[in-house]
C-alpha positions in Angstrom: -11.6 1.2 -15.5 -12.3 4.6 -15.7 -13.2 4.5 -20.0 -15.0 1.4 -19.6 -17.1 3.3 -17.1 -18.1 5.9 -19.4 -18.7 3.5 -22.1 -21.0 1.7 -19.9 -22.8 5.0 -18.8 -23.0 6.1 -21.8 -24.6 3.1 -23.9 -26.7 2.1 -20.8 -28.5 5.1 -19.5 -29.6 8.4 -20.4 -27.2 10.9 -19.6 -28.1 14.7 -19.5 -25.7 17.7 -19.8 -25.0 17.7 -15.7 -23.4 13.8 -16.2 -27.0 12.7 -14.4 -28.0 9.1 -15.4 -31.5 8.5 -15.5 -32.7 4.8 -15.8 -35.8 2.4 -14.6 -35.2 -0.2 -12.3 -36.2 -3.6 -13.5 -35.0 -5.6 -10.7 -34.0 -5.4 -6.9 -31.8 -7.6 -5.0 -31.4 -6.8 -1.2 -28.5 -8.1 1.1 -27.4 -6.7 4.2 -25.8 -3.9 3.4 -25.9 -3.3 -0.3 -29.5 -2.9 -2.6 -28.4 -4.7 -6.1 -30.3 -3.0 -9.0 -30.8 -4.1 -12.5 -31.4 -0.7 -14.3 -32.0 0.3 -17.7 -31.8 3.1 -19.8 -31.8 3.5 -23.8 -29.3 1.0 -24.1 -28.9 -2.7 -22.3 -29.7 -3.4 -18.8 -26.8 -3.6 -16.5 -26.6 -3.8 -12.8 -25.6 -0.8 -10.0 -25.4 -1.4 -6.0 -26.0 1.4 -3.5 -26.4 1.0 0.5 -29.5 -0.6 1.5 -32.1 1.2 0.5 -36.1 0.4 -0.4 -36.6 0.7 -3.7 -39.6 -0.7 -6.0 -39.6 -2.2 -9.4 -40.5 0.1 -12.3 -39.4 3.5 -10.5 -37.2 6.0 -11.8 -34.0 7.0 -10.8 -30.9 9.4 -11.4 -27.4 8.8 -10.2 -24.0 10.4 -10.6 -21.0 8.9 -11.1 -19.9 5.2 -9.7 -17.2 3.1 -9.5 -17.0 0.0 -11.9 -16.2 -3.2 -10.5 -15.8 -6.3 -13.2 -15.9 -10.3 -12.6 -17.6 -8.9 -9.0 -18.9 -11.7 -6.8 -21.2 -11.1 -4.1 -20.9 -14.3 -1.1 -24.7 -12.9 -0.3 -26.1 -13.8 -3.5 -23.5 -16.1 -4.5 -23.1 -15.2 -7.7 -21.0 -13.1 -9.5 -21.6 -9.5 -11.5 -20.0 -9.2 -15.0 -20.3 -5.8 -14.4 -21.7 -3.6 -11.3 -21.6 0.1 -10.7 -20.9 0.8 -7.1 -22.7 4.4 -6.1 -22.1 6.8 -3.5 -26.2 7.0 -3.7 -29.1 8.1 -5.6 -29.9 11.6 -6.4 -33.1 12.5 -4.2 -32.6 9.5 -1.9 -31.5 8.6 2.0 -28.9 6.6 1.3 -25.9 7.0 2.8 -23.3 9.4 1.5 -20.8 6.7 1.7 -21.1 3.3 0.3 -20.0 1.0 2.7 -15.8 1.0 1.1 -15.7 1.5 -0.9 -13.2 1.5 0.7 -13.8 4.7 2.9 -14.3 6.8 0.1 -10.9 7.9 1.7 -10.0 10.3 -0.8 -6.0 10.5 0.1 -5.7 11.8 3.3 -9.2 13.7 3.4 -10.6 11.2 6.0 -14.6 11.5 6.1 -14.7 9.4 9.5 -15.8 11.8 12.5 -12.8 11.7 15.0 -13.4 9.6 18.1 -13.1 11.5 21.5 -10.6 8.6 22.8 -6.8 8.1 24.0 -5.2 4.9 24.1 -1.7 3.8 26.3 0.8 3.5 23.4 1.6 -0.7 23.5 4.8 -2.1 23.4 5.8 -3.9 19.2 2.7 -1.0 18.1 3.1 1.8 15.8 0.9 4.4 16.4 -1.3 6.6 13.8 0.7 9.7 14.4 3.6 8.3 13.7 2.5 6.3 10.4 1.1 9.8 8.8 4.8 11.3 9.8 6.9 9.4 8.2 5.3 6.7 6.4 8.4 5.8 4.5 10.2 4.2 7.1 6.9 1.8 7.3 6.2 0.9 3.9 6.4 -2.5 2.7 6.5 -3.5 6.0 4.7 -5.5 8.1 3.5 -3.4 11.6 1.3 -3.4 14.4 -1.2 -0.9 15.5 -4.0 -0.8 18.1 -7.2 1.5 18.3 -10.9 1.7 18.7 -13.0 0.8 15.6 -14.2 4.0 14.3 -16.5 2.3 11.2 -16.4 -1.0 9.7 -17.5 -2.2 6.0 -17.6 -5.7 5.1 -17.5 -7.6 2.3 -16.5 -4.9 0.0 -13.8 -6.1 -2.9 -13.4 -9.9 -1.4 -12.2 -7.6 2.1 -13.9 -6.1 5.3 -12.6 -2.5 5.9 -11.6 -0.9 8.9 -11.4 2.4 10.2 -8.9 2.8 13.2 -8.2 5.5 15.6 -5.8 5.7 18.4 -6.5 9.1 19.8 -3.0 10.5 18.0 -2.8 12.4 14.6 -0.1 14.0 12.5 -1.6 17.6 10.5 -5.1 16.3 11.2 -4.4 12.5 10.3 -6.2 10.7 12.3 -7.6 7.8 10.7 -6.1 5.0 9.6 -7.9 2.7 6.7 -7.2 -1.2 7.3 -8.6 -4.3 5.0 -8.5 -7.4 6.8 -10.9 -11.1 6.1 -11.9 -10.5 9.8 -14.7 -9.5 11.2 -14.7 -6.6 14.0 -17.4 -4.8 16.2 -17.7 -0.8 15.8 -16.1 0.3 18.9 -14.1 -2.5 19.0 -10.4 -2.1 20.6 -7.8 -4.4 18.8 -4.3 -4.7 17.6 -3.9 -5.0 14.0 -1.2 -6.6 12.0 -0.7 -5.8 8.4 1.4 -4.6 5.4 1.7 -0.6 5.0 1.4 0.5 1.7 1.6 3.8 0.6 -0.8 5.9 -2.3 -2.8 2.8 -3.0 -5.2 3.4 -5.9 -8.6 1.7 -6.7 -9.3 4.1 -9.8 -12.1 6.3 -10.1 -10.8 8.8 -7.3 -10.6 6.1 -4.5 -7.0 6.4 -3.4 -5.6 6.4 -0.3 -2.1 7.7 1.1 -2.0 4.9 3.6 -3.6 1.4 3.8 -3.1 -0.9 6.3 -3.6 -4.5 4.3 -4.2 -8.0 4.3 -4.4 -7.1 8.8 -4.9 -10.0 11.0 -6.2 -9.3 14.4 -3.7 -10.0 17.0 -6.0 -9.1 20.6 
């Protein structure tokens, strides 16, 4: 993933000495949360996605970075992306730091979600956070319950909504817990989760995460 990235940035755009892309936009496609871009440099045309963002056709732009995502289809659109860079933003712009998942941009266990000022009763058949970050061995490959308060939710990211939990517990400043799930949930949300723990999950390009609660179903 990570060579056919610089392949792509490379023949597509022109890259300086810093590893900044600078390309013109030729076309926009907005959805709810994502602004689709077909950009061009010296080479082909080739599309990037950023958080929603207004954007004109024929302006300028620089980026840094991305993550690659092949054979991407977007239910928005319905249509699927041979190719799309997924960015953390453009240089110069208001976009959001984060793109909406990728997956957290939960780089192992650096969570970037603010802690929530909460404290939930511990529920009978639940695990909580604190005890997931302490011994996470004894979880994986299981399947497990936990309950919490919605601390940010991306959808439709990788075929998969994703989930930030938070129970009011943490282990060494773990405190967050990253969940993908096909359902929907509201920010603020309290539910109980059931998933499969797996451990050191990793999406490429620096997206990794120590644990990922998956494929979770919402139980309350």
């Amino acid at each position: 993933m990570i060579i056919a990235l610089v392949v792509i940035a490379s023949g597509c755009s022109n890259q300086s000495t810093d590893g900044t892309n600078s390309v013109k936009v030729k076309a926009v496609e907005q959805v709810e949360n994502y602004t689709y871009l077909l950009v061009k440099g010296k080479g082909p045309a080739y599309w990037i996605a950023v958080s929603s963002t207004e954007i004109e056709v024929g302006e300028s732009i620089s980026y840094q970075g991305g993550m690659l995502m092949e054979d991407f289809y977007s239910k928005e659109l319905d249509r699927t992306f041979e190719k799309v860079i997924f960015l953390d933003g453009l240089e110069g712009s208001q976009a959001p730091a984060e793109m909406g998942m990728m997956p957290g941009t939960s780089h192992g266990s650096e969570v970037k979600t603010d802690r929530l000022e909460i404290k939930l009763d511990a529920e009978e058949g639940t695990v909580s956070i604190a005890e997931l970050f302490a011994d996470p061995g004894a979880y994986e490959g299981k399947t497990i319950r936990v309950r919490g308060e919605v601390a940010k939710f991306n959808p439709n990211i990788m075929e998969r909504n994703w989930i930030h939990l938070q129970d009011g517990t943490d282990f060494e400043g773990k405190y967050d817990l990253t969940v993908t799930s096909l359902e929907m949930v509201e920010l603020g949300q309290v539910v109980t989760l059931e998933g499969i723990l797996a451990l050191n999950r990793d999406f490429g390009y620096g997206y990794s995460y120590e644990l990922l609660l998956e494929k979770a179903s919402v139980i309350d």
